[in-house]
Short mmCIF file of the C-alpha atoms (twelve columns), coordinates in Angstrom:
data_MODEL
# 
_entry.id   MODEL 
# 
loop_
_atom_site.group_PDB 
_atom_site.id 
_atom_site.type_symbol 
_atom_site.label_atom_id 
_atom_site.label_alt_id 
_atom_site.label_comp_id 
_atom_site.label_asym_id 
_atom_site.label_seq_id 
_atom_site.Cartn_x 
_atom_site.Cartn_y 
_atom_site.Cartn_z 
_atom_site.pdbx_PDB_model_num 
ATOM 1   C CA . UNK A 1   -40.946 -52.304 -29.035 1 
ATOM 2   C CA . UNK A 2   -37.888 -51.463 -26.251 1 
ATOM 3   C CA . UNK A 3   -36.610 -49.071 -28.793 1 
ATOM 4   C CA . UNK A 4   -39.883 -47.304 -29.484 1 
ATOM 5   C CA . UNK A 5   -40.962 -46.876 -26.324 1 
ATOM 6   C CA . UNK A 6   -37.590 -45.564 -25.250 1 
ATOM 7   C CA . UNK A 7   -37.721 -43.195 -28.466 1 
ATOM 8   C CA . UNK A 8   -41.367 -42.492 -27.118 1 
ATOM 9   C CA . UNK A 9   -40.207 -41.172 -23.895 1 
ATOM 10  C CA . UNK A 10  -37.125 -39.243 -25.004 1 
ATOM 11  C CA . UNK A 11  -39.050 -37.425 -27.431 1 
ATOM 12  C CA . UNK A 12  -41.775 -36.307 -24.937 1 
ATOM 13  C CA . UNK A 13  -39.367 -35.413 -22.409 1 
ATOM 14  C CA . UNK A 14  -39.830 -38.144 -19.746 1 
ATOM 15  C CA . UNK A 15  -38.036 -38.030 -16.827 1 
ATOM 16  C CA . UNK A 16  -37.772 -41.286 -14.980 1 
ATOM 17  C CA . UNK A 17  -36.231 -39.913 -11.489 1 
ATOM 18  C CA . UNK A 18  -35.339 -44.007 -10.057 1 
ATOM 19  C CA . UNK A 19  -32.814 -44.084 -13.292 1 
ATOM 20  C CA . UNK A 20  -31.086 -41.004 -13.152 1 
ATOM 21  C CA . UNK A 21  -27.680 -40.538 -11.639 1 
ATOM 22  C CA . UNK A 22  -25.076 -37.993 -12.449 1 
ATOM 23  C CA . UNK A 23  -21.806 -38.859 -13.975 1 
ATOM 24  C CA . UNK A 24  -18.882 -37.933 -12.279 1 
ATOM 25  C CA . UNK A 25  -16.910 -35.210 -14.244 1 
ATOM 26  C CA . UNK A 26  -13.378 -35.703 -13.517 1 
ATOM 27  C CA . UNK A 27  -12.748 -32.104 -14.116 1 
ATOM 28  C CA . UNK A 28  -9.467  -31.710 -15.456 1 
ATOM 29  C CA . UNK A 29  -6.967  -29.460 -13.127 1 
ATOM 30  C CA . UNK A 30  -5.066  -26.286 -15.414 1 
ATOM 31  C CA . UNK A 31  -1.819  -25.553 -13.820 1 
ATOM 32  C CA . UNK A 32  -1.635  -21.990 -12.028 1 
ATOM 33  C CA . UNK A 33  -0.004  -20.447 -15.014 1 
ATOM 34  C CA . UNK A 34  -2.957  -20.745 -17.053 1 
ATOM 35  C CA . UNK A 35  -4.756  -18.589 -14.484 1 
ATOM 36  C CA . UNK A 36  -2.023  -16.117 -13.813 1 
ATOM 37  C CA . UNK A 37  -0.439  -13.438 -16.349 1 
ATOM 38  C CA . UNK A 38  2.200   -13.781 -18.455 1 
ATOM 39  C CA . UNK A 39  3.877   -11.671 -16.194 1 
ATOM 40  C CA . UNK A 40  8.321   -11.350 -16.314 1 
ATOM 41  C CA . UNK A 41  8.969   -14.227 -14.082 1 
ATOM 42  C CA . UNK A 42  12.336  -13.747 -11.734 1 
ATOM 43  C CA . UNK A 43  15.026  -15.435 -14.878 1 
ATOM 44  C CA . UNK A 44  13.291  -13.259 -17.043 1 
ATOM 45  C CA . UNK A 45  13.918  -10.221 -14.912 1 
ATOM 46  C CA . UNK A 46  17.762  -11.275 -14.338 1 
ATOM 47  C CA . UNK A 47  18.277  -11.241 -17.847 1 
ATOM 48  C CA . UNK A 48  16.383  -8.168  -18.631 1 
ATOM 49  C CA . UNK A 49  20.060  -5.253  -18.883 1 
ATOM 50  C CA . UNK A 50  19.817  -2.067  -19.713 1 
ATOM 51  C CA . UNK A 51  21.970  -2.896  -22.758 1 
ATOM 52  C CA . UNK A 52  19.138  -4.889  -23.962 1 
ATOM 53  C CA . UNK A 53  16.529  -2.520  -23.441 1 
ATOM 54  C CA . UNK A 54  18.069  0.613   -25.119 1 
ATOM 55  C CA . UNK A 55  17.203  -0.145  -28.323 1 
ATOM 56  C CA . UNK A 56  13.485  -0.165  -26.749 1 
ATOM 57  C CA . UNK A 57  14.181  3.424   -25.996 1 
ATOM 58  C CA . UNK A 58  15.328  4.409   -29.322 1 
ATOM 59  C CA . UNK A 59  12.041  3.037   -31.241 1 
ATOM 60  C CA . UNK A 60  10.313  4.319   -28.393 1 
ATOM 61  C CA . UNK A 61  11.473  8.037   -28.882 1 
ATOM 62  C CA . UNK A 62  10.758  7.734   -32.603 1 
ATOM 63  C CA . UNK A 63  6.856   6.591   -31.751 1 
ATOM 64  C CA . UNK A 64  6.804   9.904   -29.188 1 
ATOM 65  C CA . UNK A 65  8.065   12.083  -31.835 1 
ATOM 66  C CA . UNK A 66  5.139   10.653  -34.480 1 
ATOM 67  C CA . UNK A 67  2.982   11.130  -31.195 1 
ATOM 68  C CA . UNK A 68  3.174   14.750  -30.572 1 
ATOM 69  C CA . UNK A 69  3.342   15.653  -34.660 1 
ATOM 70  C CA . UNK A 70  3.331   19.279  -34.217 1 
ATOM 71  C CA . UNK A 71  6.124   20.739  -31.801 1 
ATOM 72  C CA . UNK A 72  3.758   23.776  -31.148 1 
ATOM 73  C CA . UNK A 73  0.804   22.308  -29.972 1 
ATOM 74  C CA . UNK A 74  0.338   21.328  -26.557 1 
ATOM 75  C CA . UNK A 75  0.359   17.431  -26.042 1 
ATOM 76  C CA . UNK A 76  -2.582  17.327  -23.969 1 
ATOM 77  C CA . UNK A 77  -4.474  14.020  -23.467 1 
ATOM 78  C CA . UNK A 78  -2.198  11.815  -26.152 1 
ATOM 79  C CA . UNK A 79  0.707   12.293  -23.013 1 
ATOM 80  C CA . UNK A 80  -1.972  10.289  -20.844 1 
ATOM 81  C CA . UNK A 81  -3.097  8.018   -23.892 1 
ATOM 82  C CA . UNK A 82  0.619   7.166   -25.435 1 
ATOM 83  C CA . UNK A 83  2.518   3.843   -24.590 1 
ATOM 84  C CA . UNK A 84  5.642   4.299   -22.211 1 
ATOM 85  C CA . UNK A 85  7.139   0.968   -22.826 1 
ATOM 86  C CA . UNK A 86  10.783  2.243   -23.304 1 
ATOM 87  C CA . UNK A 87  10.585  5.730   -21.945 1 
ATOM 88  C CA . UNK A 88  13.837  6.875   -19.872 1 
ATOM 89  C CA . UNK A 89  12.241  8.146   -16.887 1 
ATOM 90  C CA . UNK A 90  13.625  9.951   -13.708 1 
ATOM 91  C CA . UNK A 91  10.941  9.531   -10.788 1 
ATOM 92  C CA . UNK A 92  10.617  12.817  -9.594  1 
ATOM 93  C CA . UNK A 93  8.145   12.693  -7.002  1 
ATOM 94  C CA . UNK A 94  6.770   9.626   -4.698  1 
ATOM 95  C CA . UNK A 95  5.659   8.789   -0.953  1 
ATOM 96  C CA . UNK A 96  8.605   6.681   -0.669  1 
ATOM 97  C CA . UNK A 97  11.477  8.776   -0.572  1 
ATOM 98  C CA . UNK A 98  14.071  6.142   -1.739  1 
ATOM 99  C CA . UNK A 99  12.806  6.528   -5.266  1 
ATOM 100 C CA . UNK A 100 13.192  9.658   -5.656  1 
ATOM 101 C CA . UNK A 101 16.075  9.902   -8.341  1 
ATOM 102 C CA . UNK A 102 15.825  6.278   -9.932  1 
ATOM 103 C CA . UNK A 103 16.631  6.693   -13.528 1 
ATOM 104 C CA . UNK A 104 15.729  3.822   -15.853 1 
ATOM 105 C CA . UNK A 105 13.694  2.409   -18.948 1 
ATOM 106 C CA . UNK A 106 10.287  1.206   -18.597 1 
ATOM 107 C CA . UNK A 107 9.550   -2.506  -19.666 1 
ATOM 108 C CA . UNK A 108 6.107   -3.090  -17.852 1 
ATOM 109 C CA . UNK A 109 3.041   -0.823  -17.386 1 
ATOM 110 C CA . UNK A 110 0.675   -2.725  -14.963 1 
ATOM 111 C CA . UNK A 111 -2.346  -1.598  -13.545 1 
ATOM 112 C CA . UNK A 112 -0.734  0.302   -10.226 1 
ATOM 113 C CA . UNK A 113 2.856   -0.329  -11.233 1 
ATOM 114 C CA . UNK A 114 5.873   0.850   -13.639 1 
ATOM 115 C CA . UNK A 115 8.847   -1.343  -13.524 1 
ATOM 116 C CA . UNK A 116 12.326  -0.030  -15.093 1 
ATOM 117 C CA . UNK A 117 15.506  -1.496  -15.668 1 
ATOM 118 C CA . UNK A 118 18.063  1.092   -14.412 1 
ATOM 119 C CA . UNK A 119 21.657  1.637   -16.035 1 
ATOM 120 C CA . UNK A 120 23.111  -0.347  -12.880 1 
ATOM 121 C CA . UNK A 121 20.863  -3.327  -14.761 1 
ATOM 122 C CA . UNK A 122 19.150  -3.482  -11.646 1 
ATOM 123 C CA . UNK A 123 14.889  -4.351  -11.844 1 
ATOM 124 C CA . UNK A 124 12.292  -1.874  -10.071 1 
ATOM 125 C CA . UNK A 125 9.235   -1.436  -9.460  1 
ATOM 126 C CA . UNK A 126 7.622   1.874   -8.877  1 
ATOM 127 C CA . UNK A 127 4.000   2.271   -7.541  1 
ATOM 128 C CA . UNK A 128 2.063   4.332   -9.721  1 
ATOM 129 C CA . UNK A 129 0.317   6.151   -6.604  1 
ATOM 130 C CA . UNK A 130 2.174   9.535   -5.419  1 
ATOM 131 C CA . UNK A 131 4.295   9.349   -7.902  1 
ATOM 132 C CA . UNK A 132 5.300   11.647  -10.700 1 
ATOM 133 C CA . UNK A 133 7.756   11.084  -13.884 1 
ATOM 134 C CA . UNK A 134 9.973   13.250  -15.869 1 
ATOM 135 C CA . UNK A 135 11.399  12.460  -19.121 1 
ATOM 136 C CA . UNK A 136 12.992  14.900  -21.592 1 
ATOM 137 C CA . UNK A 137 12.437  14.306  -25.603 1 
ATOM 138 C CA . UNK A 138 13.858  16.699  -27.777 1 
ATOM 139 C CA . UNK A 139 14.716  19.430  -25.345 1 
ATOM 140 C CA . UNK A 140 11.395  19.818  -23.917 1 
ATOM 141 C CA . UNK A 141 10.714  18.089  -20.741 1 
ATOM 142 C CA . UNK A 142 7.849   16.129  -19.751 1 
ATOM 143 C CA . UNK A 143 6.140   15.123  -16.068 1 
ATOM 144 C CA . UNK A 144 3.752   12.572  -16.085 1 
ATOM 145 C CA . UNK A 145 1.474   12.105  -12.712 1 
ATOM 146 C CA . UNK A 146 1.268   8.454   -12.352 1 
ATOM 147 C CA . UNK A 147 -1.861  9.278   -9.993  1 
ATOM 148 C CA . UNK A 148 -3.902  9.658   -13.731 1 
ATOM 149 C CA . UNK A 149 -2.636  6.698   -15.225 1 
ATOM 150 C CA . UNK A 150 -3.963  3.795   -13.124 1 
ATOM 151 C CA . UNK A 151 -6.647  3.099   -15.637 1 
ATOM 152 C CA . UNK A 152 -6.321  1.271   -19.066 1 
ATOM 153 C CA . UNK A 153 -4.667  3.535   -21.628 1 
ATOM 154 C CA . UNK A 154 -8.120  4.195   -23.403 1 
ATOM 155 C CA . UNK A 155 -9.931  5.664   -19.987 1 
ATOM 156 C CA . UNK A 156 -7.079  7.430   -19.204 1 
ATOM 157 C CA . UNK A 157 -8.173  10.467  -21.236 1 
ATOM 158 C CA . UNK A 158 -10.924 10.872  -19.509 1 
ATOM 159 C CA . UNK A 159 -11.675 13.715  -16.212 1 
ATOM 160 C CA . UNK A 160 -11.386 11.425  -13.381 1 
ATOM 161 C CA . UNK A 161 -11.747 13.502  -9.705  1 
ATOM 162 C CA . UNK A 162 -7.928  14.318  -8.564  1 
ATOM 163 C CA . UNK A 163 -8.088  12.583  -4.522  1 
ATOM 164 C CA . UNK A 164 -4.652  13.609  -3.934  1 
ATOM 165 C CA . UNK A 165 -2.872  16.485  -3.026  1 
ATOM 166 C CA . UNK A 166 -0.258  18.018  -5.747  1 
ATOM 167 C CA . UNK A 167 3.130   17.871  -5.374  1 
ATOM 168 C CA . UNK A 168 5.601   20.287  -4.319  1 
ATOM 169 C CA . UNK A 169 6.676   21.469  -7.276  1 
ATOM 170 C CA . UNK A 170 3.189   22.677  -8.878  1 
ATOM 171 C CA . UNK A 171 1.693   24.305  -6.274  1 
# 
């Protein structure tokens, strides 16, 4: 009769208010990794050499090649849209005049950031704002304006407004 009544009362929904309380979820703590990305932590970056990474740049100028296809055309928005992980870049242009010069390979692309490992193995970051890359690839050299690449690579094709002045060297 217990049974059925209780059965009764579950199955119609009732709410007895005096017999309700709450268990207490233990909720179970994630370490701060879980929440963070899998970013290069600092060993990482110490073992990162430029020896290392040069093979990077060798696939990577094979994928630019299959990239552009046709030597005549201009490269237009596939430039903005390609992968740069492994490019040999020479900042040519950024607000913070101690840049200016760094040669290196790319082996992250965040959000506002490129970081390179230079030939002096040394680890740097360059801020995508105000600054502007050249690379050469068969001859033909390239400047990329970091200003249009702060978005994912598949809105970067897109017109965004241009906030910032030009540098030097186009005007």
């Amino acid at each position: 009769m217990i049974m059925a009544k209780q059965d009764e009362e579950q199955r119609l929904g009732v709410l007895h208010l005096e017999k309700t309380h709450r268990n207490k979820r233990n909720p179970k703590r994630f370490k701060k990794t879980n929440f963070t990305r899998s970013a290069l932590t600092e060993e990482d970056k110490k073992a990162l050499t430029y020896a290392k990474v040069e093979p990077l740049y060798q696939m990577w100028c094979e994928y630019y090649r299959s990239l552009l296809g046709d030597q005549q055309k201009a490269p237009d928005e596939r430039m903005l849209k390609a992968d740069y992980h492994g490019a040999l870049v020479l900042v040519a242009e950024a607000h913070n005049p101690t840049m200016i010069g760094i040669v290196g390979i790319i082996v992250l692309e965040t959000r506002q950031t490129f970081q390179l490992v230079t030939k002096a193995d040394k680890y740097v970051v360059i801020p995508k704002q105000g600054t502007a890359l050249q690379f050469i690839l068969d001859g033909r050299v390239f400047t990329l304006f970091c200003d249009a690449m702060r978005y994912k690579p598949s809105l970067r094709g897109k017109k965004h407004r241009l906030r910032v002045a030009l540098p030097f060297f186009i005007r």
